[in-house]
N, CA, C, O and CB atoms as a CASP TS submission, in Angstrom:
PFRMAT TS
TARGET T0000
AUTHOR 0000-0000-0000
METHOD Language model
MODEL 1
PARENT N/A
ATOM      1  N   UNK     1       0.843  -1.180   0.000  1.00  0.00           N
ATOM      2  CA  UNK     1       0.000   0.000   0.000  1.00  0.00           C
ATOM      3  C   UNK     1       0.888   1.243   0.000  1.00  0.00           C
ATOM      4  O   UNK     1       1.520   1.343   1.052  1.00  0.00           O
ATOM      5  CB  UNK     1      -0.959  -0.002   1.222  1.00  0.00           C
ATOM      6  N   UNK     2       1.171   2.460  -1.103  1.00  0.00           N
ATOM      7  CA  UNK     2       1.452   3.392  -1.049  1.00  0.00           C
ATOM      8  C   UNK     2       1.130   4.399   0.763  1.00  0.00           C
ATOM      9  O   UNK     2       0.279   4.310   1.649  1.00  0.00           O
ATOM     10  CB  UNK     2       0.833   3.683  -2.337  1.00  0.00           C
ATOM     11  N   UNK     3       2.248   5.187   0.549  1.00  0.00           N
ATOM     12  CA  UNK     3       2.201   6.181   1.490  1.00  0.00           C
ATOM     13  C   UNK     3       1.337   7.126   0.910  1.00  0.00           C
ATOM     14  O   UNK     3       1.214   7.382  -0.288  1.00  0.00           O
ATOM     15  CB  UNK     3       3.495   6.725   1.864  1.00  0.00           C
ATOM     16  N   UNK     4       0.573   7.771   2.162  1.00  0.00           N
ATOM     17  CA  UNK     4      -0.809   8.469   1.803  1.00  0.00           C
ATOM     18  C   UNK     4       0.672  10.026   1.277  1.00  0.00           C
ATOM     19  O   UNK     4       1.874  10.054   1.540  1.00  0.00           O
ATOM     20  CB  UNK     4      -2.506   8.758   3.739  1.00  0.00           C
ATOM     21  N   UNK     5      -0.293  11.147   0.426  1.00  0.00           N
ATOM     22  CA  UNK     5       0.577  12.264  -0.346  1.00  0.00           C
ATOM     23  C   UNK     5       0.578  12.938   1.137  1.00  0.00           C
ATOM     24  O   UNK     5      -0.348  12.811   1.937  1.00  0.00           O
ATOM     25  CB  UNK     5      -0.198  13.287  -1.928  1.00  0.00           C
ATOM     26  N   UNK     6       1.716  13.639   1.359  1.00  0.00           N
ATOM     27  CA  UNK     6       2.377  14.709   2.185  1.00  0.00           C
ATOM     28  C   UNK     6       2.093  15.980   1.852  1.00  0.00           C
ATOM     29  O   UNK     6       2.155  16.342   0.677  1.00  0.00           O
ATOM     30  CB  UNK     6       3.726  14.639   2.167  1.00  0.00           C
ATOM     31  N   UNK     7       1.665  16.999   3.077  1.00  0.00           N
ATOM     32  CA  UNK     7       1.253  18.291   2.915  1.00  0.00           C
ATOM     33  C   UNK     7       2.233  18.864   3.432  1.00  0.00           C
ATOM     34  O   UNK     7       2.808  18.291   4.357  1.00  0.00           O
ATOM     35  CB  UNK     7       0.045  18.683   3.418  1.00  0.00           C
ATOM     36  N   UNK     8       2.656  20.056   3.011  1.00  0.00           N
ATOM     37  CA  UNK     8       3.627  20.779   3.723  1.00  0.00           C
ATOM     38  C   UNK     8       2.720  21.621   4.817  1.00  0.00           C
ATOM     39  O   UNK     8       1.506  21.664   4.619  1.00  0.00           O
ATOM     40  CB  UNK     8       4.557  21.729   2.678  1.00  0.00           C
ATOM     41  N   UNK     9       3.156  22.143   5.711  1.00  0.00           N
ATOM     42  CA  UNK     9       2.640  23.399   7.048  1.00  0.00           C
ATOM     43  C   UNK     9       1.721  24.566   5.761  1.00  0.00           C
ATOM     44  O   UNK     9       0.609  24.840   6.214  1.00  0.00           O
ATOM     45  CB  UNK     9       4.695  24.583   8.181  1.00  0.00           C
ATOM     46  N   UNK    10       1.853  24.918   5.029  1.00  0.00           N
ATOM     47  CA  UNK    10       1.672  26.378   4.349  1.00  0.00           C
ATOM     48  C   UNK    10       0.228  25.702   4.042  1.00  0.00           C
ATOM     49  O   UNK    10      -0.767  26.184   4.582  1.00  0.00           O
ATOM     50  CB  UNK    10       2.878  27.034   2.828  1.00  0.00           C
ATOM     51  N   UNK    11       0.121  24.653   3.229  1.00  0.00           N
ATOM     52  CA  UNK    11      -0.746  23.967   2.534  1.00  0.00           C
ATOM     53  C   UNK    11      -1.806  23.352   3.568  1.00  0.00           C
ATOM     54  O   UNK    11      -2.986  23.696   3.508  1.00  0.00           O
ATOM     55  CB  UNK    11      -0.003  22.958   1.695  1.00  0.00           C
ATOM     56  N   UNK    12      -1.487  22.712   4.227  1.00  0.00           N
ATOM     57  CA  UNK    12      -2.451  22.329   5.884  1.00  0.00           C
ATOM     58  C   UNK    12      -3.125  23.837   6.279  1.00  0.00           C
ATOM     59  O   UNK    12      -4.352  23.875   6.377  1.00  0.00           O
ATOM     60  CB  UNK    12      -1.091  21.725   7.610  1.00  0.00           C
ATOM     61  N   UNK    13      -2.386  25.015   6.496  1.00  0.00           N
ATOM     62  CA  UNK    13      -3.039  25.707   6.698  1.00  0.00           C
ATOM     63  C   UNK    13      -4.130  26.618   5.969  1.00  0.00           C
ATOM     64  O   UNK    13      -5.043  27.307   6.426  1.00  0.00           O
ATOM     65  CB  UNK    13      -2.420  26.013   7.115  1.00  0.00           C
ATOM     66  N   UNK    14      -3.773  26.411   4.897  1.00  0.00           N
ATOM     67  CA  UNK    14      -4.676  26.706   3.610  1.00  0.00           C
ATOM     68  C   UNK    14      -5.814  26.324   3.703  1.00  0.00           C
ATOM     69  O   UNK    14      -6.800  27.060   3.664  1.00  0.00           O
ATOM     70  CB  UNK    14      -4.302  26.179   2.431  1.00  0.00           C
ATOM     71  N   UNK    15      -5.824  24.917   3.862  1.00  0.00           N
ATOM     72  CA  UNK    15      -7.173  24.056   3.748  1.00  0.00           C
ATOM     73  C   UNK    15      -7.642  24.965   4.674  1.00  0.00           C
ATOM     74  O   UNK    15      -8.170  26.002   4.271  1.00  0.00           O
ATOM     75  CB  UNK    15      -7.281  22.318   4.133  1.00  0.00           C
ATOM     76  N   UNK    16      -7.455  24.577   6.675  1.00  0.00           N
ATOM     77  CA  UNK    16      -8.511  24.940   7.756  1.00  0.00           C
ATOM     78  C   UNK    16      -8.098  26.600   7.209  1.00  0.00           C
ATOM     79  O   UNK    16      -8.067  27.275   8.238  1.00  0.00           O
ATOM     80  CB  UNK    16      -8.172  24.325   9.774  1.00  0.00           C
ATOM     81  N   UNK    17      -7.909  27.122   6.500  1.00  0.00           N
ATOM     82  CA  UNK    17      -7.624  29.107   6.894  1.00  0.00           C
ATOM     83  C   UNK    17      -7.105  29.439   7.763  1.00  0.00           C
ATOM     84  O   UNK    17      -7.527  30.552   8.076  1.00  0.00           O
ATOM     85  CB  UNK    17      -8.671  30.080   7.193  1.00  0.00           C
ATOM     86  N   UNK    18      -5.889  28.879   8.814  1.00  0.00           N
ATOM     87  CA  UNK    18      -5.087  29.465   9.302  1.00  0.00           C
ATOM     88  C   UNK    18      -3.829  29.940   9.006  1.00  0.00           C
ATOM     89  O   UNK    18      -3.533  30.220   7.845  1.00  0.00           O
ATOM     90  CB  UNK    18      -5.075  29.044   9.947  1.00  0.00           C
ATOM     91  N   UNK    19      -3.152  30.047   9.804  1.00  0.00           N
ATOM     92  CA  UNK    19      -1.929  30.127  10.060  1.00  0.00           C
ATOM     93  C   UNK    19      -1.091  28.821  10.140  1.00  0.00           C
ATOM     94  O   UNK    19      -1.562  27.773  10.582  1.00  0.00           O
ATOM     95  CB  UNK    19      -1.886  30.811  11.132  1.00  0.00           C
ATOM     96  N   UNK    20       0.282  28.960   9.649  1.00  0.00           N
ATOM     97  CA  UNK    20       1.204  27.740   9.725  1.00  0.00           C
ATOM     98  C   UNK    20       1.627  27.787  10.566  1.00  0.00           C
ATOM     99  O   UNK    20       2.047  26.656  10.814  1.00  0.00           O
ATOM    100  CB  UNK    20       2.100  27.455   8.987  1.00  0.00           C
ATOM    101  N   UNK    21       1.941  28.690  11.626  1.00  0.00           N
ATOM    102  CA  UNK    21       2.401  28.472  13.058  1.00  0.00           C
ATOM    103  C   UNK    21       1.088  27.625  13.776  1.00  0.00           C
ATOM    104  O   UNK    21       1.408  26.820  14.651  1.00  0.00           O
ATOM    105  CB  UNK    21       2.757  30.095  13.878  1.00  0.00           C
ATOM    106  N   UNK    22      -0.280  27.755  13.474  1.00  0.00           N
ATOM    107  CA  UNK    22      -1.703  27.083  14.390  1.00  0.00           C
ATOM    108  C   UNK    22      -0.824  25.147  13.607  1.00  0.00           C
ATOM    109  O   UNK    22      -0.549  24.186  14.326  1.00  0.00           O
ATOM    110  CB  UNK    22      -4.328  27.929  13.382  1.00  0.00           C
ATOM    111  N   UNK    23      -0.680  25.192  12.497  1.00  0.00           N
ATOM    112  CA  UNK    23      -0.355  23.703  12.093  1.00  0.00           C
ATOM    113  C   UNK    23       0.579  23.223  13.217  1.00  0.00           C
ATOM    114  O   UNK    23       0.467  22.129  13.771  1.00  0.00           O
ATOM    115  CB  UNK    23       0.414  23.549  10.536  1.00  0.00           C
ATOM    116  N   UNK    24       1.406  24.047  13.466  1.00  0.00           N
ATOM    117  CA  UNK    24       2.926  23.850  14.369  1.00  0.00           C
ATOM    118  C   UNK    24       2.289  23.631  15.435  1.00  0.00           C
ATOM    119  O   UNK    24       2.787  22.544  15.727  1.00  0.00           O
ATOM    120  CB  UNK    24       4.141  25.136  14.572  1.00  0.00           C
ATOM    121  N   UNK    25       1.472  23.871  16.336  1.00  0.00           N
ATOM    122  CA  UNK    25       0.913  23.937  17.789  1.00  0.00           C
ATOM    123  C   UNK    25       0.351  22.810  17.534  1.00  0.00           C
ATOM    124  O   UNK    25       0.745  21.784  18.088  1.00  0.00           O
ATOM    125  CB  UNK    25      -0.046  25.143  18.363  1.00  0.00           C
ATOM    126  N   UNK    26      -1.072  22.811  16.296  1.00  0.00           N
ATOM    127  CA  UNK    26      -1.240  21.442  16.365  1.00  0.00           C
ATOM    128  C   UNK    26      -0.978  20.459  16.551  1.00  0.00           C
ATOM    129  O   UNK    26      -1.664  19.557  17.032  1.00  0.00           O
ATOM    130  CB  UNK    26      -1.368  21.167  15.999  1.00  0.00           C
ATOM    131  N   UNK    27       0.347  20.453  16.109  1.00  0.00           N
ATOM    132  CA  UNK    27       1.351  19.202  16.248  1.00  0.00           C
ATOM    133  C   UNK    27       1.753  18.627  17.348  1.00  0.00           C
ATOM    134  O   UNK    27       1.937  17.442  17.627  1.00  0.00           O
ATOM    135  CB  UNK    27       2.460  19.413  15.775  1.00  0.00           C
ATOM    136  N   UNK    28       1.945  20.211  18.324  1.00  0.00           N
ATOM    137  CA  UNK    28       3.201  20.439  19.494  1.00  0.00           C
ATOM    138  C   UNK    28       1.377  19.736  20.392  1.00  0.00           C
ATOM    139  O   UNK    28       1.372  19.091  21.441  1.00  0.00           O
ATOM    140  CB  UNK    28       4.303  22.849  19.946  1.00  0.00           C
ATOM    141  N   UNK    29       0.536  19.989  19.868  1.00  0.00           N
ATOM    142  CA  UNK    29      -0.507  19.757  21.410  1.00  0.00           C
ATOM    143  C   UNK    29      -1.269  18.284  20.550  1.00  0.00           C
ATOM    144  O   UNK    29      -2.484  18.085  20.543  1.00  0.00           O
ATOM    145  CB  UNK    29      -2.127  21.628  21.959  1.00  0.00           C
ATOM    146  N   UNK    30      -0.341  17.463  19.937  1.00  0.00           N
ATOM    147  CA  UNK    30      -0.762  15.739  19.889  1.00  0.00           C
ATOM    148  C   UNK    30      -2.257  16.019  18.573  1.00  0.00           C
ATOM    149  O   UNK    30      -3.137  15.198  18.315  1.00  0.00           O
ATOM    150  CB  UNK    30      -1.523  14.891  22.144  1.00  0.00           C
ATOM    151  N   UNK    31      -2.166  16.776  18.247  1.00  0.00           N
ATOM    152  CA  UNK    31      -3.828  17.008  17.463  1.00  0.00           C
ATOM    153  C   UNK    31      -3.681  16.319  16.164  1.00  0.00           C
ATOM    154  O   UNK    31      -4.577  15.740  15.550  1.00  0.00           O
ATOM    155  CB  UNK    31      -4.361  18.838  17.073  1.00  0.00           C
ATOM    156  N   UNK    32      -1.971  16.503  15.687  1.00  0.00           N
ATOM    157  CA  UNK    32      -2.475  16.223  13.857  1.00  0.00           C
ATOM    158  C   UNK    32      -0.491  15.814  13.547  1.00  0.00           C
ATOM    159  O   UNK    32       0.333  16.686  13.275  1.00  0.00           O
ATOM    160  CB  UNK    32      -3.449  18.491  12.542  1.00  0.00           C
ATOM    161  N   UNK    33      -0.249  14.675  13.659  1.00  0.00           N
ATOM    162  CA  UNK    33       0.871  13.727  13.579  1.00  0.00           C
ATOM    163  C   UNK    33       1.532  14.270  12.233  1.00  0.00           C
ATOM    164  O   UNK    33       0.845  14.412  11.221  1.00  0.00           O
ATOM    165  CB  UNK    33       0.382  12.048  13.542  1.00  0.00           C
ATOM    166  N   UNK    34       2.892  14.566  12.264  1.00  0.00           N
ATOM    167  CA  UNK    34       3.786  14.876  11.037  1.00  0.00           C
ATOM    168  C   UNK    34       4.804  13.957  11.061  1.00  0.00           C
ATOM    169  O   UNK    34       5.321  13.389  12.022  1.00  0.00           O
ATOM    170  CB  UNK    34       4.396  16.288  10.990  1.00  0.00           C
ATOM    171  N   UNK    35       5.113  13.851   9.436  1.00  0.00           N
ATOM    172  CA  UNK    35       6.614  13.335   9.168  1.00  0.00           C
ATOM    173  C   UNK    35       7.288  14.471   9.112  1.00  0.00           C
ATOM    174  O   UNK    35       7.017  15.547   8.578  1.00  0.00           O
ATOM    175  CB  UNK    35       6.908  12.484   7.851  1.00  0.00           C
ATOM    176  N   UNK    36       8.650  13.930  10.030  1.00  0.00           N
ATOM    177  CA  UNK    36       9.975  15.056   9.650  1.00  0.00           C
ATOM    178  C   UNK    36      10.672  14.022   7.984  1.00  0.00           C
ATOM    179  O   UNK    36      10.754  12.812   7.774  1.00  0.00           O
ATOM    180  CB  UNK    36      11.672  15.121  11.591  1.00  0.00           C
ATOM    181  N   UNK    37      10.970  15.006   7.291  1.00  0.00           N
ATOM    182  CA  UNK    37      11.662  14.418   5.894  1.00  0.00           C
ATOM    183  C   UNK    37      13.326  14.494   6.811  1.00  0.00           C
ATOM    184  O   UNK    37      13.630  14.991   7.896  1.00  0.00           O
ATOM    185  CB  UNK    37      11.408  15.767   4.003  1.00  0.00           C
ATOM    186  N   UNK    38      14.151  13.723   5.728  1.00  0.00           N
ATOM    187  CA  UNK    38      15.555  13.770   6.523  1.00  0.00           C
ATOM    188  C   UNK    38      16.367  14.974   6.662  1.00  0.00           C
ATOM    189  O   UNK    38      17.414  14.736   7.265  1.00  0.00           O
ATOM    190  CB  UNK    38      16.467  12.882   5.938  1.00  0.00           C
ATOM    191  N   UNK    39      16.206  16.394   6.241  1.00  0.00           N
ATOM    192  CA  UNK    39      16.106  17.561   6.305  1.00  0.00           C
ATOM    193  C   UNK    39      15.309  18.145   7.294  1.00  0.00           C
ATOM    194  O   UNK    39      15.441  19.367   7.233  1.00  0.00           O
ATOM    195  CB  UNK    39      15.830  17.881   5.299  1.00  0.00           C
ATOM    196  N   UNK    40      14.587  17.824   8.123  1.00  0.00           N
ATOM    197  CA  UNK    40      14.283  18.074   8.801  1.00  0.00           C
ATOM    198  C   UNK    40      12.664  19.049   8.361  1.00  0.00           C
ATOM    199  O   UNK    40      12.272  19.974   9.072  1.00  0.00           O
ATOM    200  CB  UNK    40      15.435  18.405   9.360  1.00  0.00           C
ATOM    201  N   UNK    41      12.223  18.777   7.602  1.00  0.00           N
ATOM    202  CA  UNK    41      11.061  19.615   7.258  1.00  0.00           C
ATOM    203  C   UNK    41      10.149  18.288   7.688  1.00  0.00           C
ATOM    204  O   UNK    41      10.300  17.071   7.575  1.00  0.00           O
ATOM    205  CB  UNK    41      10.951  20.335   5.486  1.00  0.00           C
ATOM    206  N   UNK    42       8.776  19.454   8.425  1.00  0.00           N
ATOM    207  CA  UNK    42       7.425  18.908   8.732  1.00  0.00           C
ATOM    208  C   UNK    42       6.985  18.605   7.620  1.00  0.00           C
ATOM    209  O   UNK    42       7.284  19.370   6.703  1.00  0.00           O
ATOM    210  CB  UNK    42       6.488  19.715   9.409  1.00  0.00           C
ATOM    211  N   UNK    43       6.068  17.312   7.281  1.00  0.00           N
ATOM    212  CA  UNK    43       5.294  17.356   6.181  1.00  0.00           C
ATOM    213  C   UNK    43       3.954  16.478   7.431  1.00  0.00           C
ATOM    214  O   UNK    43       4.023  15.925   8.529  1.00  0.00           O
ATOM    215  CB  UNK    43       6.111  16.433   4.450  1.00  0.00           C
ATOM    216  N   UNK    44       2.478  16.910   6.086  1.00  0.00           N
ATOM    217  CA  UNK    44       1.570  16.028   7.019  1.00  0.00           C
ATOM    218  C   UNK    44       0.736  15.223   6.064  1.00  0.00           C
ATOM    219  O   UNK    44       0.135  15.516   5.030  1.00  0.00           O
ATOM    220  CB  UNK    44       0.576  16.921   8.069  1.00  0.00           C
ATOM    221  N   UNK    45       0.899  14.088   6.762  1.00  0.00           N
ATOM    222  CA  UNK    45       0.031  12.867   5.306  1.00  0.00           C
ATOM    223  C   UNK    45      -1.676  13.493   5.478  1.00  0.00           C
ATOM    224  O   UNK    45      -2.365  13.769   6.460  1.00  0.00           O
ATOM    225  CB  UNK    45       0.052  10.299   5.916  1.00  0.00           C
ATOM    226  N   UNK    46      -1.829  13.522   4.500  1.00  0.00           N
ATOM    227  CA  UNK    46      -3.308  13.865   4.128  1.00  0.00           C
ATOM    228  C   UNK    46      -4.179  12.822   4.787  1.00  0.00           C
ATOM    229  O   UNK    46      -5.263  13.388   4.930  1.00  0.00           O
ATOM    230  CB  UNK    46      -3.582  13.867   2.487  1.00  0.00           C
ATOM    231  N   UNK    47      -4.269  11.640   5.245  1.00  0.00           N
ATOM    232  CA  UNK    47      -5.112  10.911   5.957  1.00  0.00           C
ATOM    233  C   UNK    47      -4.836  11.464   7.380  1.00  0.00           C
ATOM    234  O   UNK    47      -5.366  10.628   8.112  1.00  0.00           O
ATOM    235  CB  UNK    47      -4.906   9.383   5.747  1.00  0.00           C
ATOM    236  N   UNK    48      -4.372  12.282   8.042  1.00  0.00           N
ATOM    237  CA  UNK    48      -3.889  13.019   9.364  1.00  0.00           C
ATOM    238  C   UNK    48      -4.616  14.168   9.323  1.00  0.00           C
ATOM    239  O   UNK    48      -5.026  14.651  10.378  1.00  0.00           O
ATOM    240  CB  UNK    48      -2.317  13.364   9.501  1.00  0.00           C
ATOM    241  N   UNK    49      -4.900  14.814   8.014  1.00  0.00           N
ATOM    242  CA  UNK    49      -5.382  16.244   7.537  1.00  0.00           C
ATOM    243  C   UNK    49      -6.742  15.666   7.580  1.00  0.00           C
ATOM    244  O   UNK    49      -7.271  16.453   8.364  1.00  0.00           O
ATOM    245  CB  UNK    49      -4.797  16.978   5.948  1.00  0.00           C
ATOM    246  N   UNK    50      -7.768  14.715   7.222  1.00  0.00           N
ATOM    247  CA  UNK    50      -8.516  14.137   6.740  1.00  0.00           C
ATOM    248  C   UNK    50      -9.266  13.975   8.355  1.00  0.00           C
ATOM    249  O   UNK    50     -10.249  14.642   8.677  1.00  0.00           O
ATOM    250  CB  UNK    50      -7.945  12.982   5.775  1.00  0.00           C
ATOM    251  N   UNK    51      -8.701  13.122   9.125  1.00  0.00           N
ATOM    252  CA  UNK    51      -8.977  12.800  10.410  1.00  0.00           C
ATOM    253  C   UNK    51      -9.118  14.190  11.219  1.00  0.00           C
ATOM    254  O   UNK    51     -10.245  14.261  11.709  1.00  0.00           O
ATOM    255  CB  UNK    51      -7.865  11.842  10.953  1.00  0.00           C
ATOM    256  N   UNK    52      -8.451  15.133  11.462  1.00  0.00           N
ATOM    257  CA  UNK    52      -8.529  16.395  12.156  1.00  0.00           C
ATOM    258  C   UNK    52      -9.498  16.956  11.133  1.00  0.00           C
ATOM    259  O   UNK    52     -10.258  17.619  11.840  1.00  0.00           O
ATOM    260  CB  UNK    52      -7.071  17.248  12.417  1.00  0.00           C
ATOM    261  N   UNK    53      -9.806  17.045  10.207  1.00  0.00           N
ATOM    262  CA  UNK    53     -11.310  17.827   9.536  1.00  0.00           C
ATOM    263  C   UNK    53     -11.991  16.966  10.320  1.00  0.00           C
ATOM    264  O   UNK    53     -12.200  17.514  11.402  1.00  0.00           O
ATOM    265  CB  UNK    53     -11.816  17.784   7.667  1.00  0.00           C
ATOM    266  N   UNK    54     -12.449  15.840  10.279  1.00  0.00           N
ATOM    267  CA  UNK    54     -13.682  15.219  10.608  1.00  0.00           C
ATOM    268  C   UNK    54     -13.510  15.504  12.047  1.00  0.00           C
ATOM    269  O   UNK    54     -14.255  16.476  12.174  1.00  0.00           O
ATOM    270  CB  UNK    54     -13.901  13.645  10.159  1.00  0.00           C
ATOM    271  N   UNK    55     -13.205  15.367  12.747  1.00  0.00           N
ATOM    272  CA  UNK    55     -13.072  15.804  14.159  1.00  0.00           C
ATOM    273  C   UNK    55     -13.583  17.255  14.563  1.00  0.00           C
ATOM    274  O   UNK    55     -14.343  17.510  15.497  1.00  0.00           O
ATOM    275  CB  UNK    55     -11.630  15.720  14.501  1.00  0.00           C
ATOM    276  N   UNK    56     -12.881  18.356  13.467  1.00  0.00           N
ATOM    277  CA  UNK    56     -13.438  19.550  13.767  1.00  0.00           C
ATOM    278  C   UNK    56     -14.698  19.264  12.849  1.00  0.00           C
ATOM    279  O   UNK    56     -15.147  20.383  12.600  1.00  0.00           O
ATOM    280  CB  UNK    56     -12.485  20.901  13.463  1.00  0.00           C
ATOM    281  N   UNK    57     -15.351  18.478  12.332  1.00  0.00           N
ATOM    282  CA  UNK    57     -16.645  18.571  12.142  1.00  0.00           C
ATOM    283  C   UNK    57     -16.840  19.567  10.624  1.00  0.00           C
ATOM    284  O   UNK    57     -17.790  20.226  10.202  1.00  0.00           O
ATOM    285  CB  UNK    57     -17.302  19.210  13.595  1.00  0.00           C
ATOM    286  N   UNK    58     -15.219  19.254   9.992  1.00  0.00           N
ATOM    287  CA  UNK    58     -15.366  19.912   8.414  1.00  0.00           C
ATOM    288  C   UNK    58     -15.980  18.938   7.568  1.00  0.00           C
ATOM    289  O   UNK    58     -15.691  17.767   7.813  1.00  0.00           O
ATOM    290  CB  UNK    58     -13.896  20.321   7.656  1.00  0.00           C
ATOM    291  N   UNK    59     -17.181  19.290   6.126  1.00  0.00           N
ATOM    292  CA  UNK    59     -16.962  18.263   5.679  1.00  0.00           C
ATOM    293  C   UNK    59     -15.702  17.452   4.631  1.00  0.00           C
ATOM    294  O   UNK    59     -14.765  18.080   4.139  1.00  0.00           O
ATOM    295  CB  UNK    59     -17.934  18.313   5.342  1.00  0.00           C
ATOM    296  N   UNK    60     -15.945  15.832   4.418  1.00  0.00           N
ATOM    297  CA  UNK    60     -14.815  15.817   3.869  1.00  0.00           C
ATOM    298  C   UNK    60     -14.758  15.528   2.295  1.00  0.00           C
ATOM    299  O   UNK    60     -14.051  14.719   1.694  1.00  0.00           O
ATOM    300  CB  UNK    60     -14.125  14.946   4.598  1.00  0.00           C
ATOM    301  N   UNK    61     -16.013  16.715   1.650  1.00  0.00           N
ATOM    302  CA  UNK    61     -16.304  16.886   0.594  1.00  0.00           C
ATOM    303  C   UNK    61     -15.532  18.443   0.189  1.00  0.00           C
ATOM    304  O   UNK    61     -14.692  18.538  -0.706  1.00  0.00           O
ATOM    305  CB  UNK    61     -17.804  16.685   0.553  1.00  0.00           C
ATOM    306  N   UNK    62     -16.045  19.708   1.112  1.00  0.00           N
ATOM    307  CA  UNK    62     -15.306  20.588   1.337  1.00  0.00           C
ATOM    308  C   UNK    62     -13.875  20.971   1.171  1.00  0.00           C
ATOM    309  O   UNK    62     -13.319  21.909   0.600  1.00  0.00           O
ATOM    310  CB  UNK    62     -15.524  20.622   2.125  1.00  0.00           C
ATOM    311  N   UNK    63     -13.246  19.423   2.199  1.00  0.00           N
ATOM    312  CA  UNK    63     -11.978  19.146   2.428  1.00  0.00           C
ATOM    313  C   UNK    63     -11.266  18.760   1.221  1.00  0.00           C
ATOM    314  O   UNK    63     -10.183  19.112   0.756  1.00  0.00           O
ATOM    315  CB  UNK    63     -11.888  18.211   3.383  1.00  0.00           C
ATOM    316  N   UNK    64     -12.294  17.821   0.778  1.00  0.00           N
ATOM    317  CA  UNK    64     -11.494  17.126  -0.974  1.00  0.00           C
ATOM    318  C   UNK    64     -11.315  18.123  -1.672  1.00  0.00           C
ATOM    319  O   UNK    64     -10.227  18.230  -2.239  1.00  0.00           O
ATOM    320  CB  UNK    64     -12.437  16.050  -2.130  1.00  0.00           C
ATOM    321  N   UNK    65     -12.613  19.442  -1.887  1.00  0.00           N
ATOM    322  CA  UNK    65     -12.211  20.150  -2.477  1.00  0.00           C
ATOM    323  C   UNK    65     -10.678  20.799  -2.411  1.00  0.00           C
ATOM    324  O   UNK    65      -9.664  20.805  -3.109  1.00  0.00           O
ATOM    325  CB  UNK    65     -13.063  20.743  -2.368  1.00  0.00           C
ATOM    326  N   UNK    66     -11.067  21.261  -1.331  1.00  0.00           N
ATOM    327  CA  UNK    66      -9.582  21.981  -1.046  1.00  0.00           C
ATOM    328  C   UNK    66      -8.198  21.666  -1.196  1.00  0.00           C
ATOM    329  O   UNK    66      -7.264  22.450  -1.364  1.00  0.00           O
ATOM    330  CB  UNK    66      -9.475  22.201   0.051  1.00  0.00           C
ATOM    331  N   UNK    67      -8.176  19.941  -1.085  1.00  0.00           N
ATOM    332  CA  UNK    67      -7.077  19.325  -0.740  1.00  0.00           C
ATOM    333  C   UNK    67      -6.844  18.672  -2.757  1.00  0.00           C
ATOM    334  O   UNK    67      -5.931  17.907  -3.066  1.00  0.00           O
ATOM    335  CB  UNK    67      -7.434  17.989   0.880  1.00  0.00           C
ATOM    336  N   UNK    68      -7.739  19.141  -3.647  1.00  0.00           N
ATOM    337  CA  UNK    68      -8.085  18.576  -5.258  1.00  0.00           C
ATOM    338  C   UNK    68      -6.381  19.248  -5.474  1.00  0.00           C
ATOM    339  O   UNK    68      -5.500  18.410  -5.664  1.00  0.00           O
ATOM    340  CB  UNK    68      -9.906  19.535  -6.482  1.00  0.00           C
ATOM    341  N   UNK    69      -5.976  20.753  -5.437  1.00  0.00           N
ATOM    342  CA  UNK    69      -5.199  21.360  -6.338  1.00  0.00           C
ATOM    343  C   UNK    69      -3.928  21.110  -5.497  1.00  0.00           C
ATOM    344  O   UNK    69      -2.979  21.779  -5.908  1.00  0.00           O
ATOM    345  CB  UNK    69      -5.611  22.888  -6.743  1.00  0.00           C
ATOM    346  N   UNK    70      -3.613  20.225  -4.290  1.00  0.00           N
ATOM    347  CA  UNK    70      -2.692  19.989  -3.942  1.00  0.00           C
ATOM    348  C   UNK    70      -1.923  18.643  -3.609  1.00  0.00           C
ATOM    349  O   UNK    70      -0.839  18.505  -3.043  1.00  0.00           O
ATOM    350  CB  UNK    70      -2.811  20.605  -3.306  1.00  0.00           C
ATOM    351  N   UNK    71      -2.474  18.035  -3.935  1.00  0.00           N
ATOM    352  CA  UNK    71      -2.148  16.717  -3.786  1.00  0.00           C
ATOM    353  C   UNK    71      -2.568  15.894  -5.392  1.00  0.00           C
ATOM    354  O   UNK    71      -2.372  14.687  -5.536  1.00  0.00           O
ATOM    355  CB  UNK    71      -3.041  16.146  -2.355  1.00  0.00           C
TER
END
């Protein structure tokens, strides 16, 4: 089974309309699980992005939209 596609911080925050520092807290307070790449950059698998919409009660029709031009 393929690895689900990777979002960068800028792009996560795009979807919910925040800020990429709110992605960073997310992280730091257990809410929404990242890969570090071996460079050390956050990325976040879209089934992580997917799970925290449904939780905040986004739909995940909305979400597809959003998530269509980036992944």
């Amino acid at each position: 089974m393929p690895a689900p596609p990777l979002l960068k911080p800028a792009e996560v925050a795009s979807v919910f309309g925040v800020a990429p520092k709110t992605v960073w807290r997310w992280q730091q307070e257990k809410r929404l699980s990242a890969v570090v790449t071996p460079g050390g950059h956050r990325r976040y698998p879209t089934t992580e992005v997917k799970r925290l919409a449904k939780q905040a009660g986004i739909s995940l029709k909305i979400l597809n939209r959003s998530l269509r031009g980036l992944v």
